[in-house]
Residue frames as qw, qx, qy, qz and C-alpha x, y, z in Angstrom:
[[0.241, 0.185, 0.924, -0.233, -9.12, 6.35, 11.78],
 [0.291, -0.343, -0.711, -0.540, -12.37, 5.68, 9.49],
 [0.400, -0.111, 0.406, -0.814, -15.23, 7.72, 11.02],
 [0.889, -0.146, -0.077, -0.428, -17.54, 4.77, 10.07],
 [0.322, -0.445, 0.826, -0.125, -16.42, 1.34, 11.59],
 [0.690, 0.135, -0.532, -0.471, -16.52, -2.31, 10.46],
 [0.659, -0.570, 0.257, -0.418, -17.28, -4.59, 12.39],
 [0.123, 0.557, -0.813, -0.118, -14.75, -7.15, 12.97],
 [0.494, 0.160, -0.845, -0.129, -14.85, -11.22, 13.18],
 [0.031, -0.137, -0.882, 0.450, -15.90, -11.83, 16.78],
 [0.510, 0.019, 0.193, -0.838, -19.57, -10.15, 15.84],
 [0.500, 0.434, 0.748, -0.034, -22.33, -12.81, 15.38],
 [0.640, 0.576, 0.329, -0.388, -23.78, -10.94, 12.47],
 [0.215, 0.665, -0.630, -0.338, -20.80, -11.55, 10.30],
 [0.205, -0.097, 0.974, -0.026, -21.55, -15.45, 10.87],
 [0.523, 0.420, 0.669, -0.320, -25.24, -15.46, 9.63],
 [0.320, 0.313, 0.676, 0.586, -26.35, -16.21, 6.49],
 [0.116, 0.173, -0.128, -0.970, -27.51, -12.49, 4.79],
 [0.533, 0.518, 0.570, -0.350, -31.38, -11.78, 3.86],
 [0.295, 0.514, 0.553, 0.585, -32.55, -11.21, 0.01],
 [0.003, 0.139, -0.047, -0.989, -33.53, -7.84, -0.60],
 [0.473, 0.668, 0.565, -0.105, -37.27, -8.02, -1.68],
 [0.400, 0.188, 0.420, 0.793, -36.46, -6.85, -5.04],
 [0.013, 0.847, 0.264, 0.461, -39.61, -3.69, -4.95],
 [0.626, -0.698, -0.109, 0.331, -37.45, -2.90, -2.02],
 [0.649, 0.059, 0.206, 0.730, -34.21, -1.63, -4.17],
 [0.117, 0.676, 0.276, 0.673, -35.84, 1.96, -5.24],
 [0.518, -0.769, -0.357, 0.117, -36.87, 2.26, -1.61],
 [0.164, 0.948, -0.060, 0.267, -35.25, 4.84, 0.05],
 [0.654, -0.696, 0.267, -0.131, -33.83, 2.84, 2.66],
 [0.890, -0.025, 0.415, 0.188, -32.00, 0.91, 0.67],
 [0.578, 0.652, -0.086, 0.484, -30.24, 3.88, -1.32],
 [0.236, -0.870, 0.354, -0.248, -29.34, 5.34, 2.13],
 [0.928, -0.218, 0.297, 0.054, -27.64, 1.69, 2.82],
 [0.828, 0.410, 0.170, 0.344, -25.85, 1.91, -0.45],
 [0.021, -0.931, 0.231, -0.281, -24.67, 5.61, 0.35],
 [0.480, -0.761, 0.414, -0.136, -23.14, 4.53, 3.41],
 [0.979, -0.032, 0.175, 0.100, -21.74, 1.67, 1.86],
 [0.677, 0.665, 0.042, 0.312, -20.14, 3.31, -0.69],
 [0.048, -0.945, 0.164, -0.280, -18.68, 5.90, 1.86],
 [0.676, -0.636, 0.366, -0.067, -17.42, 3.66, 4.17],
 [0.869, 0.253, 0.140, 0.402, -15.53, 1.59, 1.44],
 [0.244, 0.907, -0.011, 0.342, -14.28, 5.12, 0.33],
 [0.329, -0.891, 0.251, -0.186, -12.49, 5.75, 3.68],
 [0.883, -0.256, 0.386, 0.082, -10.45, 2.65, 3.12],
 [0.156, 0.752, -0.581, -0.269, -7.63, 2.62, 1.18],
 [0.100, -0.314, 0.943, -0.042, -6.90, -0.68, 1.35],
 [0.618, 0.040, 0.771, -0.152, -10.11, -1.92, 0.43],
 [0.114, -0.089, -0.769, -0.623, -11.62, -3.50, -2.78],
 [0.483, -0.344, -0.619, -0.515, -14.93, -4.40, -1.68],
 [0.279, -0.087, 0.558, -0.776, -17.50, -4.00, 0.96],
 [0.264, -0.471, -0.837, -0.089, -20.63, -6.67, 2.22],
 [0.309, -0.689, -0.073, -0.652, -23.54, -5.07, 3.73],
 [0.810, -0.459, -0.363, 0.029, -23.02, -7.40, 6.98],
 [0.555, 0.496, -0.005, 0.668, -19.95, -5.32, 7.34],
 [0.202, -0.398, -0.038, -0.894, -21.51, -2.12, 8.11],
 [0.075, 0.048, 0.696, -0.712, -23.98, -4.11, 10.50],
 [0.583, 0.340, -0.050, -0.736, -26.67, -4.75, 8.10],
 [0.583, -0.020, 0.810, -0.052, -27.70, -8.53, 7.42],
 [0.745, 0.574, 0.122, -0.316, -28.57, -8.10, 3.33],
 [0.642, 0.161, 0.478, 0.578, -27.14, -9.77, 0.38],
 [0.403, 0.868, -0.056, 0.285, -25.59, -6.78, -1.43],
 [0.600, -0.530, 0.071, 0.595, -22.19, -5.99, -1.77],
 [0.428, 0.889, -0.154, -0.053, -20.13, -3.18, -3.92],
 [0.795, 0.309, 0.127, 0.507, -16.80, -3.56, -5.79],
 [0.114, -0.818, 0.102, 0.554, -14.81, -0.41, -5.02],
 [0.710, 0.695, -0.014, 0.115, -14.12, 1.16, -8.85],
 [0.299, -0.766, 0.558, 0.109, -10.24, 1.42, -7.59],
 [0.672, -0.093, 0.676, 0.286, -9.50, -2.20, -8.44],
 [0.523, 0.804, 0.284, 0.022, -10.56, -1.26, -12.25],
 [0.419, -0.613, 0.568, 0.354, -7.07, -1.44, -13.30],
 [0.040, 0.403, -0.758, -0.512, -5.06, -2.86, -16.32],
 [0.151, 0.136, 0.978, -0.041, -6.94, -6.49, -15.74],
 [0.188, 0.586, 0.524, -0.589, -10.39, -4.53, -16.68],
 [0.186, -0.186, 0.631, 0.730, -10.37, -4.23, -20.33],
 [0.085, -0.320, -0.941, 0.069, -13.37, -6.12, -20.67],
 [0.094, -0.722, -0.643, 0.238, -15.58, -3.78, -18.99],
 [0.098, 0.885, 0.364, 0.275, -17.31, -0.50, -20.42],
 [0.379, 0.162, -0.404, 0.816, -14.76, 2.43, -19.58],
 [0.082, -0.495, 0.253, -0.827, -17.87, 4.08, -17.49],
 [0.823, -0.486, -0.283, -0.081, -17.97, 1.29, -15.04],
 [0.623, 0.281, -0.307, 0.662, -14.43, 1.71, -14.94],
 [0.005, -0.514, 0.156, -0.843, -15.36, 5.43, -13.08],
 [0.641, -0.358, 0.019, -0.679, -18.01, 4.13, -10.55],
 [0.215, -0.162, 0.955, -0.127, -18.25, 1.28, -7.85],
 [0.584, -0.133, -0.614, -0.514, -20.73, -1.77, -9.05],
 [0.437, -0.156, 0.576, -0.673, -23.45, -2.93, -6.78],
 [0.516, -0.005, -0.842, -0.157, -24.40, -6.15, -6.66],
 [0.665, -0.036, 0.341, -0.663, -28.32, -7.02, -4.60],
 [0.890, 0.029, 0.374, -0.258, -28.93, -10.41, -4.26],
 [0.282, 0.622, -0.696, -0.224, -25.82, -11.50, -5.94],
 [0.955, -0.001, 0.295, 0.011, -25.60, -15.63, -7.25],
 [0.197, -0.485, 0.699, 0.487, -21.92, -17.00, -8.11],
 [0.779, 0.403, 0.131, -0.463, -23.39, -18.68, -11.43],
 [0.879, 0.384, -0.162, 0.229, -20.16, -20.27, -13.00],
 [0.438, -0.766, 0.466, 0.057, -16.76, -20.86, -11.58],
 [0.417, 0.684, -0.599, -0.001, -13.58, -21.94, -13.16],
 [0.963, -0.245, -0.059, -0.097, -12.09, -25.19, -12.35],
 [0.673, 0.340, -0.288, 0.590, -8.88, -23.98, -12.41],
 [0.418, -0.890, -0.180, -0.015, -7.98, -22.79, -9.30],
 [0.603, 0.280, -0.355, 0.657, -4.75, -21.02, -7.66],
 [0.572, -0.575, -0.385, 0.440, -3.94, -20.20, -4.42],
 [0.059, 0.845, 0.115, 0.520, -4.31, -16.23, -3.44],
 [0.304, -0.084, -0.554, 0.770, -3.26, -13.81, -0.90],
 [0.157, -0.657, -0.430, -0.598, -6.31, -12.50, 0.94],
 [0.131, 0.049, -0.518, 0.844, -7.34, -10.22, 3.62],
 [0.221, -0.594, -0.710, -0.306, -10.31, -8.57, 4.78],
 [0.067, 0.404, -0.226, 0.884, -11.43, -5.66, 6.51],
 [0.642, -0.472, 0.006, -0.604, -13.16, -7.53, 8.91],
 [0.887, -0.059, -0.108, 0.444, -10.12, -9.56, 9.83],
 [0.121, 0.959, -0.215, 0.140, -7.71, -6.34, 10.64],
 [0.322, -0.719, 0.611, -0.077, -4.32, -7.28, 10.19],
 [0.830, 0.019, 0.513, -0.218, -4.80, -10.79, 9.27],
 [0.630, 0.511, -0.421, -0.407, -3.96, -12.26, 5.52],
 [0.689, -0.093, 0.718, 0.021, -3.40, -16.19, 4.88],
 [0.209, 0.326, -0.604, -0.697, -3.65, -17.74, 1.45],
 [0.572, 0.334, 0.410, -0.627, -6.78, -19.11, -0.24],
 [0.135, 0.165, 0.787, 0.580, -7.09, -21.51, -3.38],
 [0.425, 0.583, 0.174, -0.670, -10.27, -19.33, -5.41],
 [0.640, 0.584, 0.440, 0.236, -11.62, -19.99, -8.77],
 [0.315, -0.179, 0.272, 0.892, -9.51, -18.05, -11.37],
 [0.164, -0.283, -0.383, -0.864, -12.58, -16.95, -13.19],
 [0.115, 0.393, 0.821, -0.399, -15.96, -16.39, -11.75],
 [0.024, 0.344, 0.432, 0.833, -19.64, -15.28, -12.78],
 [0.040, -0.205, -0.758, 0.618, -22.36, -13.71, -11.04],
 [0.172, -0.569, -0.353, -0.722, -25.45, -12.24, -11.55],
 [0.234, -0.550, -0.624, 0.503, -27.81, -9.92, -9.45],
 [0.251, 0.811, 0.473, 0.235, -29.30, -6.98, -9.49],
 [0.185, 0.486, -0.187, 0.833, -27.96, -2.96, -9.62],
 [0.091, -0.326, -0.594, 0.730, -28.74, -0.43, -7.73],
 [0.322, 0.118, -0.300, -0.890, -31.34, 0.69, -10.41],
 [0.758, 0.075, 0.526, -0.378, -33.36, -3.08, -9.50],
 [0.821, 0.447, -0.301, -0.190, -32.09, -4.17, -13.36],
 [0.950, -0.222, 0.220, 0.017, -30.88, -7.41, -13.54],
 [0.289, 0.823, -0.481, -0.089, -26.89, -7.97, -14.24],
 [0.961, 0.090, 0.045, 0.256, -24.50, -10.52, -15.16],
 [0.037, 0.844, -0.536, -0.003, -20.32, -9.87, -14.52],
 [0.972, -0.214, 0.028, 0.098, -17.99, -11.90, -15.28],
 [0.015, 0.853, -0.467, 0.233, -14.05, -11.41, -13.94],
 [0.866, 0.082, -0.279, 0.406, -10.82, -13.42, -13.79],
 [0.425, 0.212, -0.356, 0.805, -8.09, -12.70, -11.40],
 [0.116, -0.129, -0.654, 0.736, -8.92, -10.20, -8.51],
 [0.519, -0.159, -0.060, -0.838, -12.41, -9.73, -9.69],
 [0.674, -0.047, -0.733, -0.076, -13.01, -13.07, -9.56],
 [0.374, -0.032, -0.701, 0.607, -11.30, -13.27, -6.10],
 [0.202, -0.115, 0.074, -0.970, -13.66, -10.56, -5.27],
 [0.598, -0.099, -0.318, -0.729, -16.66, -11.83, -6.11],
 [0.753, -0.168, -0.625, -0.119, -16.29, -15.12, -4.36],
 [0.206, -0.061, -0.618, 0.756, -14.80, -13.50, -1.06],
 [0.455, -0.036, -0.021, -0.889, -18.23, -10.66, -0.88],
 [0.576, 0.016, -0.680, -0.452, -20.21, -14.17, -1.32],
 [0.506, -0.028, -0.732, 0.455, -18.68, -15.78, 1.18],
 [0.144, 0.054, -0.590, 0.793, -19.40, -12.91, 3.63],
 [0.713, -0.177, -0.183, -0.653, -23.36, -12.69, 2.37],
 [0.828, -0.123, -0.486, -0.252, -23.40, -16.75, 3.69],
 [0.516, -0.814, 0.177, -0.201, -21.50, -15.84, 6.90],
 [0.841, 0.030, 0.099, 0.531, -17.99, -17.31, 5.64],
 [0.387, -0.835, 0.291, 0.262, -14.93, -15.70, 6.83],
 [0.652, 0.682, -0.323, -0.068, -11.63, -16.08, 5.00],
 [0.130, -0.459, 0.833, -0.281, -9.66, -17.41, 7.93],
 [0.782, -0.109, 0.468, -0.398, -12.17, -20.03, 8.06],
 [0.922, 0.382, 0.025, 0.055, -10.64, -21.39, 4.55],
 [0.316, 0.840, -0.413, 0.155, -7.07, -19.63, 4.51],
 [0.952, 0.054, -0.099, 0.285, -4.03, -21.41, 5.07],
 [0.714, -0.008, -0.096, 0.693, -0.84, -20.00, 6.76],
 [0.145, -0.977, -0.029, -0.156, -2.63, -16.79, 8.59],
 [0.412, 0.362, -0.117, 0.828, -0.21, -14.08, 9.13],
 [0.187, -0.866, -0.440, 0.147, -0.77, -11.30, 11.56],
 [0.447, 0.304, -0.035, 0.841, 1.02, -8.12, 10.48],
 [0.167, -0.736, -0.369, 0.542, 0.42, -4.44, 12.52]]
């Protein structure tokens, strides 16, 4: 068992819509101990790709990208992002694909759960690091998927609330 816990689907804060970060806030200290634990608690997961801060019990717009997924599909991107997870503060989807295609998705705040989801095949975002400099990513396939699920959970959208043909597996 994962010494830190997420919190699952029945909390209220997983339903509210995440604060901004005040952006002279990012250097702060409180907000690298936030990122620590973020990072740690993704760590302890195997199974995940990505962590929201609402997650963890913490109502901000930032999520991280666990650098695991950073696979074949990752060409694209600098090989030493490739090594590290990417934090994303005050993240905006900025462009989405109009081609869509129906995914399998879970969530670690859904244990057990998976259903399928129609997602943009490409997506873009900006927002800021953890360094306060603005960034721009853009990622097809499970970044993509990524980037609009982590969204979702900043604006207090679940994936069962869109997913088609939930599953429960043990």
């Amino acid at each position: 068992m994962a010494k830190n816990p997420i919190i699952q689907k029945d909390q209220r804060l997983l339903r509210a819509i995440a604060k901004e970060v005040p952006l002279e806030q990012i250097s702060q200290t409180k907000i690298k101990h936030l990122l620590t634990k973020m990072k740690t608690v993704l760590a302890e997961r195997e199974d995940g790709a990505a962590l929201a801060a609402p997650q963890i019990g913490v109502s901000l717009r930032i999520f991280i990208v666990s650098k695991r997924i950073f696979g074949d599909e990752s060409k694209t991107l600098p090989a030493k992002l490739k090594t590290q997870d990417l934090v994303f503060i005050n993240p905006v989807l900025i462009k989405l694909s109009k081609k869509k295609k129906k995914l399998e998705e879970g969530c670690l705040s859904v244990q057990g759960v998976f259903g399928k989801i129609e997602r943009s095949e490409k997506a873009q975002v900006e927002a800021y690091n953890e360094n306060g400099q603005k960034i721009s990513y853009s990622g097809s396939g499970l970044l993509a998927q990524i980037f609009q699920h982590e969204i979702d959970h900043l604006n207090g959208i679940l994936f069962i609330d869109k997913a088609k043909n939930l599953i429960k597996v043990d």
